[in-house]
N, C-alpha and C positions, 0 to 999 in steps of 0.2 A: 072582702078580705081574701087576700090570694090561699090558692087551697091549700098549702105548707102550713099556711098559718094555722087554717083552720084542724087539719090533723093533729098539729103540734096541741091546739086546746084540747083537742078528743082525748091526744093520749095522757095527759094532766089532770082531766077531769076525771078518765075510766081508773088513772092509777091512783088518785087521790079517795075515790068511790071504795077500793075496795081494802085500803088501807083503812078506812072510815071504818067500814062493815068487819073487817075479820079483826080489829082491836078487840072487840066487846067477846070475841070467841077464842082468843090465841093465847089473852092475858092470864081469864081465868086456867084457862088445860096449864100456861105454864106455873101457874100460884098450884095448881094439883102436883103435879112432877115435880115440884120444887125446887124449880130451876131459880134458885135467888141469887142475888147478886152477892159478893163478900166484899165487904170498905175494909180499906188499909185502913191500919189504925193510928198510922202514921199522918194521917191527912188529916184535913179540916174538921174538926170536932165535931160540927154540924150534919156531916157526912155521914155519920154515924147511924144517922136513925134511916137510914137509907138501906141497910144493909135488909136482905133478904125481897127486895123487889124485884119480880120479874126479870130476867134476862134476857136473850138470845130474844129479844122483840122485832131485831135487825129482818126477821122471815114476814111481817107484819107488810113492809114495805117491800120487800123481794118478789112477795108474793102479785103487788097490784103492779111492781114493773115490770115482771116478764107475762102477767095477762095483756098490759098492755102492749107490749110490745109486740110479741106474737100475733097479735090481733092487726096493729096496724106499721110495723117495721117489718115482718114474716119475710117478704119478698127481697129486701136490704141486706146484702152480705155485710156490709158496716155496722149495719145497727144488729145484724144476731149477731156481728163478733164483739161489738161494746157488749151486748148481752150477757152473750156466753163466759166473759173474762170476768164480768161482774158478778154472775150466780158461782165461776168456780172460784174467787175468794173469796164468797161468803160460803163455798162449802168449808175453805180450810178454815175461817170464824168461826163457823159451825162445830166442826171437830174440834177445836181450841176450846170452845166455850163449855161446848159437849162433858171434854175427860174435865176443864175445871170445875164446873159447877155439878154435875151429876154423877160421876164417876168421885169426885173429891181429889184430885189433883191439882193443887194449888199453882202450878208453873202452867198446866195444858200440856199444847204441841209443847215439842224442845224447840230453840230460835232456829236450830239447824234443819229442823223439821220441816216447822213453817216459811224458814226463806229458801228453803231448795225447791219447797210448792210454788209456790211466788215465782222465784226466779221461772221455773221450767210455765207456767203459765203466760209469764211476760214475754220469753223467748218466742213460744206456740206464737201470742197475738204479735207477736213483730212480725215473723215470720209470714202469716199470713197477709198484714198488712204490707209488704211488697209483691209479692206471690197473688194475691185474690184481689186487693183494691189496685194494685198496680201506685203503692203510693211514692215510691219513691224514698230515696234519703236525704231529702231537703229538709231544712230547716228553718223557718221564718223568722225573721229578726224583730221586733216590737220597737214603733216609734220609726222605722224605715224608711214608709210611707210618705213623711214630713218632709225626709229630705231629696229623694231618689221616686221618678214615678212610680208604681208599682212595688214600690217597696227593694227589699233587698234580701237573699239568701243565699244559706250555709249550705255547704254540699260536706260533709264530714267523712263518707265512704261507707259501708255496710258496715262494717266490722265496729266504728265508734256508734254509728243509727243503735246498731244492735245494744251498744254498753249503752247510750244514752234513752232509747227508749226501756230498757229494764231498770233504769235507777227509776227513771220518771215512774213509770208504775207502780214499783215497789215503796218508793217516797210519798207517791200521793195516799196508798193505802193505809200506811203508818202514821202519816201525818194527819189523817181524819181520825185512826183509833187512838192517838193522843191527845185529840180536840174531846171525845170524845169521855169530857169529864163533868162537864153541866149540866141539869135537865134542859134539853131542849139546844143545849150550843154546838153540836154536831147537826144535825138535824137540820136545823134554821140555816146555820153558815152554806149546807148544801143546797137548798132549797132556792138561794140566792145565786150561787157558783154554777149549779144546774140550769138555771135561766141565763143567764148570762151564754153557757153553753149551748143552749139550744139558739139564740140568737146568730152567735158565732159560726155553729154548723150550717144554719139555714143560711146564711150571708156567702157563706164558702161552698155551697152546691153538695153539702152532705144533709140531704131531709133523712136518711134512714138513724144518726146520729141524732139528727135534733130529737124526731121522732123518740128515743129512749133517753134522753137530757130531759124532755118535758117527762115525761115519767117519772126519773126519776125525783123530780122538783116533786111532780106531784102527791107519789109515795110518802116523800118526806113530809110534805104537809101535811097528809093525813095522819102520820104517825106522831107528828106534833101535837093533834088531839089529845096523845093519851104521855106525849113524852114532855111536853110541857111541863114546870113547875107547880105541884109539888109532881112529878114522875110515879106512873105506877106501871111503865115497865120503860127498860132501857134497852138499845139495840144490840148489844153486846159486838162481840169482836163480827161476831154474824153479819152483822150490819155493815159497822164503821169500816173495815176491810176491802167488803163490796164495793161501798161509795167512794172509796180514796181508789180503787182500782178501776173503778168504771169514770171518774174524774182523769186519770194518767190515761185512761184507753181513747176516751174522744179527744184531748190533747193532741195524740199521738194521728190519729187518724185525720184530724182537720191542720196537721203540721202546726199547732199552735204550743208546743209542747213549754218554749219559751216564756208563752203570755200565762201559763197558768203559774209560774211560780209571780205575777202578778194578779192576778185574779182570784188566786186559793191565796190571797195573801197572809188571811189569819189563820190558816194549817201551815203556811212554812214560819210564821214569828211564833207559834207553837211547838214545832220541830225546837227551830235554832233555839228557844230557851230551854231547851232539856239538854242538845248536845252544850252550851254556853254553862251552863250549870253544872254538869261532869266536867270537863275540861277544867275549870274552875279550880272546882274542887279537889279534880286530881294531880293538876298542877302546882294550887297555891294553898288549897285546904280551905279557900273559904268559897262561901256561896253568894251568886249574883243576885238571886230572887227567895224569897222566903222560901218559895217551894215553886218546882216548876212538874207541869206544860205552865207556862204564863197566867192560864185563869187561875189555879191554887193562889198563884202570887197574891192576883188583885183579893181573893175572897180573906185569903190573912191580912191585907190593908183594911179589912173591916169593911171590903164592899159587898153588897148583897147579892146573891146569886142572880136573883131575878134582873141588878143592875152590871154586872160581869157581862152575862147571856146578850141584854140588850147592846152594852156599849158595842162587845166583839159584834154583831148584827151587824151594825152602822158601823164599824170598821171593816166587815166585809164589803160593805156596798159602796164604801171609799175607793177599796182596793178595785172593784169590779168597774167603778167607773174607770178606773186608770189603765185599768190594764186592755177597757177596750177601747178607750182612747187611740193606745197602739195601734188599732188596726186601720185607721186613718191611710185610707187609698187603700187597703190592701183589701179589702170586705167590696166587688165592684158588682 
């Protein structure tokens, strides 16, 4: 096994290991501090008996990826700035979760709060990424490959790089804390999209990337342990945040920025039925889905949560075969 591969298992297994181990220690301090979770009352009636579990568990898995990483990406300018972008929006989760759930502030951050963090975070890893990795404002096309040897791309200029790598960041991290309504359907979906990432990375000559993608797959499986159905803690904004930001940053750094709005396929058909359902509503006054992100829909059609979590799985791994499909000639 080429030795990429073999690091990429180390940092999987060390990040999975310690997400395993600090569950049984993190859950109960936060059941002490009474960091609980609060259910809209507006949602799925079942939800309800949910309210007061664990929150901010999102530190569970942060915890076993930056051991990992530091241990074996340390020397990777790429993989400590996937890092770095990814512990600092889980610190703004952090603060978010922090004022709502322990402070008693039902809103948290204000949006303006949180997206001016966001933003100026996104900016910093742009920034760096033409500055330190020397990457360039190219853009890769998806499906290229088929037609054109080597595929084909976008040159858009700093100035669009800059707007289109901050949407992308700031989208992927919103679009995971919106999936982020299942036991176990954030989690899992990443866990999948992570892999698929680390492939991706290693294929395009970024090991310091793959290197924190298997982390964080592995973090998440461990935290699967305890976020599985029935859930006794959730990652909160801490988490979901992180993983939608450290998703937009490997994108961004492996010029795939394109493929992940096919690959994250079931965090953007979760985006688009939230904005699809306001538009709707503030247009025409009615509503598209019972309730959206899109799992509330399916759980009011009377499906099971346990059967929502799995179908969306295997629609991720739908979307992940397709979207690397795309990279056909372009992966050499």
């Amino acid at each position: 096994m080429d030795s990429g591969w073999v690091i990429n298992l180390k940092s999987f297994l060390i990040s999975s290991v310690v997400a395993i181990l600090l569950g049984p220690l993190v859950i109960p301090l936060l059941r002490r501090l009474k960091l609980g979770q609060n259910v809209r009352s507006d949602g799925p009636a079942r939800h309800l008996q949910k309210s007061g579990t664990p929150t901010m568990g999102g530190i569970i898995f942060l915890a076993g990826i930056t051991v990992s990483g530091l241990l074996l990406a340390g020397r990777s300018t790429e993989g400590l700035m996937v890092l770095g972008i990814t512990l600092a929006f889980g610190l703004i989760g952090f603060l978010d979760d922090f004022i709502k759930v322990y402070l008693k502030r039902p809103l948290g951050l204000r949006a303006r709060e949180k997206l001016l963090g966001q933003a100026l975070f996104s900016v910093l890893f742009c920034a760096l990424s033409i500055s330190a990795l020397g990457r360039g404002t190219v853009f890769v096309i998806p499906f290229s490959g088929f037609f054109v040897t080597g595929g084909l791309s976008w040159e858009p200029g700093v100035i669009l790089f800059y707007v289109i790598g901050v949407v992308v960041i700031i989208s992927a991290a919103n679009a995971v804390n919106l999936t982020d309504g299942l036991d176990g359907l954030a989690a899992g979906v990443t866990v999948l999209v992570s892999l698929a990432y680390v492939f991706i990375s290693q294929g395009l000559g970024n090991p310091g990337v793959a290197v924190i993608m298997a982390a964080v797959a592995g973090g998440c499986l461990g935290f699967l342990f305890f976020n599985r159905h029935p859930a006794s803690v959730f990652m909160g904004d801490t988490g979901s945040l992180a993983l939608g930001a450290c998703l937009g940053a490997a994108a961004i750094t492996t010029k795939s920025e394109l493929f992940l709005l096919i690959i994250g396929g079931v965090f953007v058909l979760e985006t688009l039925s939230v904005i699809l359902q306001v538009i709707s509503f503030q247009l025409f006054g009615r509503r598209i889905f019972r309730m959206s992100p899109l799992h509330h829909h399916f759980e009011l059609c009377n499906w099971s949560e346990k059967k929502v979590v799995l179908v969306f799985w295997l629609a991720a791994l739908v979307f992940i075969a397709a979207g690397l499909a795309g990279f056909y000639k372009l992966i050499g």
